[in-house]
matplotlib code that plots the C-alpha trace (Angstrom):
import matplotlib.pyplot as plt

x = [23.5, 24.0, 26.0, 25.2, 28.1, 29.4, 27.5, 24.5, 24.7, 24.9, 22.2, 20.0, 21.5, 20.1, 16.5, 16.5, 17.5, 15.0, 12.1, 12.7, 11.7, 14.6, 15.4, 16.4, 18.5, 20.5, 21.0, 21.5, 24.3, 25.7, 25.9, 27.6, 30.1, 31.0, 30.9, 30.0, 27.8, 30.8, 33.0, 29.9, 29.9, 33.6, 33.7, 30.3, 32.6, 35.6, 33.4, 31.9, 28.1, 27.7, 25.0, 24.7, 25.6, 21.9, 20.4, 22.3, 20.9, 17.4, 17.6, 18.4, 16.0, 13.0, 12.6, 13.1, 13.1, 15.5, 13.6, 14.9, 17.3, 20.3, 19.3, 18.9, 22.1, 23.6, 21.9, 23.2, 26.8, 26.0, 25.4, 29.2, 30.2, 28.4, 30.0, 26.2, 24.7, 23.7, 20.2, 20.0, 18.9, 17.3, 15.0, 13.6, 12.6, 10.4, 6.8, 5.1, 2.1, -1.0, -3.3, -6.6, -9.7, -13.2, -12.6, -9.8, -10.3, -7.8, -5.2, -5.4, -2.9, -0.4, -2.3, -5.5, -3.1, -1.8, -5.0, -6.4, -3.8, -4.6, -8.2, -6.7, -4.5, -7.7, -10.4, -7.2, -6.9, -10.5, -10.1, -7.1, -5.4, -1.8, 0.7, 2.6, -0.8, 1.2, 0.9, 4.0, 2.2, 3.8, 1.3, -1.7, -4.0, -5.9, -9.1, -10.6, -14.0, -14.2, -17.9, -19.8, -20.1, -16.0, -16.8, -14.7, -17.7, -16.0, -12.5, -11.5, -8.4, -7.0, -4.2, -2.0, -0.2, 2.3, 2.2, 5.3, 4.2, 1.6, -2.1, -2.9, -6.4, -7.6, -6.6, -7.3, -8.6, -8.8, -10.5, -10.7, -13.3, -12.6, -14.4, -17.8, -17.6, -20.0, -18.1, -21.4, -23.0, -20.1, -20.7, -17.6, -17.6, -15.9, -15.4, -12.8, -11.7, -12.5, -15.4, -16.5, -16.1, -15.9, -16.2, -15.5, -15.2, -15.1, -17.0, -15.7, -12.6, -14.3, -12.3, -13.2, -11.4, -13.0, -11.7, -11.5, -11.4, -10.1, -11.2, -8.4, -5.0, -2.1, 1.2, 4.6, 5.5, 2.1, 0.3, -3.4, -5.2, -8.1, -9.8, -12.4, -13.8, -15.5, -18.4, -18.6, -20.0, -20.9, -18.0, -17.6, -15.6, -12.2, -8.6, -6.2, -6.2, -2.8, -2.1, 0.3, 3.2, 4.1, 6.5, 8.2, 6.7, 5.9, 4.7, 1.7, -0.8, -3.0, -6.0, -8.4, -10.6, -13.1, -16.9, -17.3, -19.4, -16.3, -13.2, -10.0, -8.0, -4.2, -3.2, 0.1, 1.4, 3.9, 5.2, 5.6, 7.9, 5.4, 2.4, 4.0, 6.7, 6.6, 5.4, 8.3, 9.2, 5.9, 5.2, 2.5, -0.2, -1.8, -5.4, -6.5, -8.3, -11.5, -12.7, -10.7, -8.6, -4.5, -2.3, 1.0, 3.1, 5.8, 7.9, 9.2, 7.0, 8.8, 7.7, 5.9, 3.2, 2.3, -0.7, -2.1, -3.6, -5.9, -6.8, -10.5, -9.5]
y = [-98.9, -102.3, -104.7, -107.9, -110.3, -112.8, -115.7, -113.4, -112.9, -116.4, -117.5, -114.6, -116.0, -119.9, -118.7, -116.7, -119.5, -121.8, -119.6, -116.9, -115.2, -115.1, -111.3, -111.6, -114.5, -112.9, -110.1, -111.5, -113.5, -111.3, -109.0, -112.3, -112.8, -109.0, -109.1, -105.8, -106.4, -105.6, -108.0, -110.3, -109.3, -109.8, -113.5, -114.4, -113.3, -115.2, -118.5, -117.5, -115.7, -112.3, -110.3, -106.8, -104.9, -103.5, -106.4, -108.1, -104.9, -105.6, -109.4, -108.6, -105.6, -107.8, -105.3, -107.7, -112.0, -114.0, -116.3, -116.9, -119.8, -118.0, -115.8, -119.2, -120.6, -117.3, -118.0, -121.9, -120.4, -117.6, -119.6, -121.6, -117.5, -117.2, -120.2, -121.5, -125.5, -126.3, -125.1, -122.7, -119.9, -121.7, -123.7, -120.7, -119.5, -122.3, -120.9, -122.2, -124.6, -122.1, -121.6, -123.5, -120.9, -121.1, -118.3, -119.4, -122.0, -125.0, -124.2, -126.4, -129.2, -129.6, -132.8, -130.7, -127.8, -130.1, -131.6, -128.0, -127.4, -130.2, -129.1, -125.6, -127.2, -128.9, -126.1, -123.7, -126.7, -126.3, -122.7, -124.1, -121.7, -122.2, -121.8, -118.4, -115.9, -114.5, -111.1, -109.7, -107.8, -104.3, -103.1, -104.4, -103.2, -105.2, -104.3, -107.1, -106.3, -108.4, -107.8, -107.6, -111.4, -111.9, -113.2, -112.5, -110.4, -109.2, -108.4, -106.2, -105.8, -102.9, -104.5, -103.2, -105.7, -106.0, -108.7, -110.9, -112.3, -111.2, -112.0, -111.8, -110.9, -112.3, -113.1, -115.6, -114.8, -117.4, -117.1, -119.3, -118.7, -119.5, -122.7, -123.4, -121.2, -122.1, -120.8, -121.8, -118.7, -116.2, -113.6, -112.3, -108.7, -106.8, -103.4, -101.7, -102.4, -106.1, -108.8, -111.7, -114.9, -118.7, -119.3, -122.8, -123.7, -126.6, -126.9, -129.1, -126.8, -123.4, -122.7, -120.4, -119.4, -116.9, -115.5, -111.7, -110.8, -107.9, -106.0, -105.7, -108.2, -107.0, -106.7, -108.0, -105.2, -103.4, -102.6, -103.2, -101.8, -103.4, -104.2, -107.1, -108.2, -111.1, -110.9, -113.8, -113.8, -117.8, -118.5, -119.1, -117.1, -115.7, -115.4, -114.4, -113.3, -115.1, -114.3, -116.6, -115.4, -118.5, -115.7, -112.6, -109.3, -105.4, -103.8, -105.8, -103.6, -105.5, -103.5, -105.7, -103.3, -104.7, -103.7, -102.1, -104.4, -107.3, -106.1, -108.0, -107.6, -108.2, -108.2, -109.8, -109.5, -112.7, -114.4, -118.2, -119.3, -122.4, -123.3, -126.3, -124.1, -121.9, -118.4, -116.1, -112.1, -111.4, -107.9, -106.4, -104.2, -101.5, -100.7, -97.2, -94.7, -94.1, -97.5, -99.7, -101.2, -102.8, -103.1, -104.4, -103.1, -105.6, -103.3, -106.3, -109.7, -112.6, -116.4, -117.2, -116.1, -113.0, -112.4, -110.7, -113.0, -111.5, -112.7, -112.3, -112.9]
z = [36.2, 37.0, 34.7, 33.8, 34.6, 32.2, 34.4, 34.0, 30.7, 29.7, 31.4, 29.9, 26.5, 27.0, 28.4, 25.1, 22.7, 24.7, 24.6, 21.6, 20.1, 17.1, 17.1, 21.0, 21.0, 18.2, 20.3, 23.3, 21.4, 19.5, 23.1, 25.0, 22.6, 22.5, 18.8, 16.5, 13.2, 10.9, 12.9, 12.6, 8.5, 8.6, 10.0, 7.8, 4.5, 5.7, 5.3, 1.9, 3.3, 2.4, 4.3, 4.7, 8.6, 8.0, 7.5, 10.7, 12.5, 10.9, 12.4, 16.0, 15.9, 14.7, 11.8, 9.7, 9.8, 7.7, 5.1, 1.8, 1.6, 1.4, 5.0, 5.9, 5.2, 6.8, 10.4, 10.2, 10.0, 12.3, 15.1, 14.2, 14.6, 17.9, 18.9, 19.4, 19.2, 16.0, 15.1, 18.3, 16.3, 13.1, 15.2, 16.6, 12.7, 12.6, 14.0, 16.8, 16.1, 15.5, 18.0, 18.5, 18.8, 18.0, 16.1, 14.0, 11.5, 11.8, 9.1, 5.9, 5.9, 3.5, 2.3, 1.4, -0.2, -2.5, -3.5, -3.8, -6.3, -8.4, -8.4, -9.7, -12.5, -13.6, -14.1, -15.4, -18.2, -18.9, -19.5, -21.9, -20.2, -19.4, -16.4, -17.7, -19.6, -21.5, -19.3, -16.6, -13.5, -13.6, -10.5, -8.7, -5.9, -4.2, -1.6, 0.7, 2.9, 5.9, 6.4, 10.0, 10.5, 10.4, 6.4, 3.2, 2.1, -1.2, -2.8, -5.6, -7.9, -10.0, -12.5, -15.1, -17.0, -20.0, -22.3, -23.2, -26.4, -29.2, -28.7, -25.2, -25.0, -21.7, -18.0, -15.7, -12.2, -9.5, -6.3, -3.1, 0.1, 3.3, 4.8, 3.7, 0.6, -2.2, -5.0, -7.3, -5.6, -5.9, -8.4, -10.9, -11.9, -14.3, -13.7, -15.7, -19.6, -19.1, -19.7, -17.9, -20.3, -18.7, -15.0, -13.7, -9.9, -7.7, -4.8, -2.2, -2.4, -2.4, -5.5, -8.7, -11.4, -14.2, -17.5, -18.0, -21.5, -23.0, -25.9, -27.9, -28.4, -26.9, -28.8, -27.0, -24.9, -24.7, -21.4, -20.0, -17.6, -16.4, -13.1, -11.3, -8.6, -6.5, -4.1, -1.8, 1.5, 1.2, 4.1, 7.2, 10.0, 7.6, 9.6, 6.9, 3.2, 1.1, -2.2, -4.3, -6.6, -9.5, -10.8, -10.2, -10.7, -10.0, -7.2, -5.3, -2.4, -0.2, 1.5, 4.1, 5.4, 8.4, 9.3, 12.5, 13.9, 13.5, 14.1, 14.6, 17.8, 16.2, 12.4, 11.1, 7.4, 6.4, 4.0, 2.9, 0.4, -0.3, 0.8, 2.9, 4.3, 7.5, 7.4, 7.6, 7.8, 10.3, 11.6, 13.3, 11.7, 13.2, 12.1, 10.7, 8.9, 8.2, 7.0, 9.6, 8.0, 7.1, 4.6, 2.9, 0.1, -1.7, -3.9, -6.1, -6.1, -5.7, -6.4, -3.1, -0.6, 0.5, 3.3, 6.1, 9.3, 11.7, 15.3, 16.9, 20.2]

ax = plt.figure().add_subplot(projection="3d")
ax.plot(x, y, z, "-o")
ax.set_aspect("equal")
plt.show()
């Protein structure tokens, strides 16, 4: 077998860092400088980063992507390890621009997020409802139908809760369509230990929020299970499903199951950890079983965004 000579190698190294992706410019680095992960680990230590040999191995295998600030702050040294320019590897964190189709919406700017959560703040104050419910998520499931025109045609959830504080007897469930939703004709079910009460929405943002009262007040400490569910169907073509974490919690399971009349040529799972920042931590989903479909599992929520994006094309 031929080897690659340190010329070679080099030059294999800067087409990497120029074009990416992340996980093979790390190894290509890591394999230039002749460096093992626990020397790696060793030097990272010696100027105050910890990170684990497995999750080094996770990095250069594209198992895993580093996202959180701290992983962040590892990679800037990193590259000072690697001997590399500043920002060689970081820059190639940051995604690419997303890809025009005429079957993928144009991604909501940060400008329209931000007004979208303004609108959000306002109908949750007219349910008098506050930021933390009351209620901790020990586990939910979640099931989104993608129906046979590529639309969000309906999405249900299975929760079990704990309360924090005495007198919780109701949750707040929000909802928000795709493009062109008309969250006016969306219909709110309850369908396990809970009852629909208010519903407010605003319809130039296709949002909807609606309150889910339970039949009894939960004592601090006590745990409810109850599920719900939205059928929509109002909106237009739908690319992805997010769901947004304001605090830690349990175990979260995301199900998007798709017609078979529509279905999606490439599915990615990723994270954000805000709506303005990049999505992070993507891997590739395969589609099976019976009832087409993909999902994620997040053993421990964190503060953030979780979601699953789907190509057509």
């Amino acid at each position: 077998m031929a080897r690659s000579t340190p010329h070679a190698a080099e030059a294999e190294l800067a087409r990497a860092l120029r074009t990416g992706p992340f996980h093979l410019a790390l190894r290509m680095a890591l394999s230039a400088r002749g460096l093992a992960l626990h020397r790696v680990q060793h030097r990272l230590a010696q100027r105050g980063v910890k990170v684990g040999v497995t999750s080094l191995s996770y990095w250069q295998q594209g198992a895993r992507r580093p996202c959180r600030p701290e992983s962040l702050r590892a990679v800037r040294v990193l590259e000072d390890v690697l001997d590399l320019p500043p920002h060689a590897l970081t820059r190639l964190l940051v995604e690419p621009a997303e890809r025009t189709s005429t079957d993928r919406p144009a991604a909501r700017s940060y400008r329209a997020l931000v007004e979208e959560s303004r609108v959000l703040a306002r109908l949750l104050a007219d349910l008098e409802s506050p930021e933390d419910g009351g209620l901790h998520t020990v586990c939910q499931l979640e099931r989104v139908l993608i129906g046979a025109h590529r639309e969000l045609r309906a999405r249900d959830s299975q929760h079990v809760v704990r309360a924090h504080r005495d007198g919780v007897d109701r949750y707040v469930a929000i909802h928000h369509g795709d493009a062109g939703c008309d969250p006016g004709r969306v219909a709110v079910r309850a369908t396990d230990n809970c009852r629909v009460g208010r519903v407010r929405w605003h319809t130039a943002s296709g949002v909807l929020v609606a309150e889910l009262l339970f039949d009894t007040r939960l004592r601090s400490g006590e745990t409810h299970v109850f599920g719900y569910g939205f059928d929509d169907g109002t909106g237009g073509t739908s690319s992805e499903y997010v769901r947004g974490f304001s605090f830690a919690g349990g175990q979260y399971v995301l199900q998007v199951r798709f017609d078979d009349a529509a279905l999606p040529v490439r599915c990615l799972r990723f994270t954000q950890s805000s709506a303005g920042a990049p999505r992070c931590g993507q891997q590739e989903l395969t589609l099976a079983g019976r009832h087409r479909g993909v999902h994620l599992v997040e053993q421990g929520v964190r503060p953030g965004i979780l979601g699953i994006a789907w190509d057509w094309s």
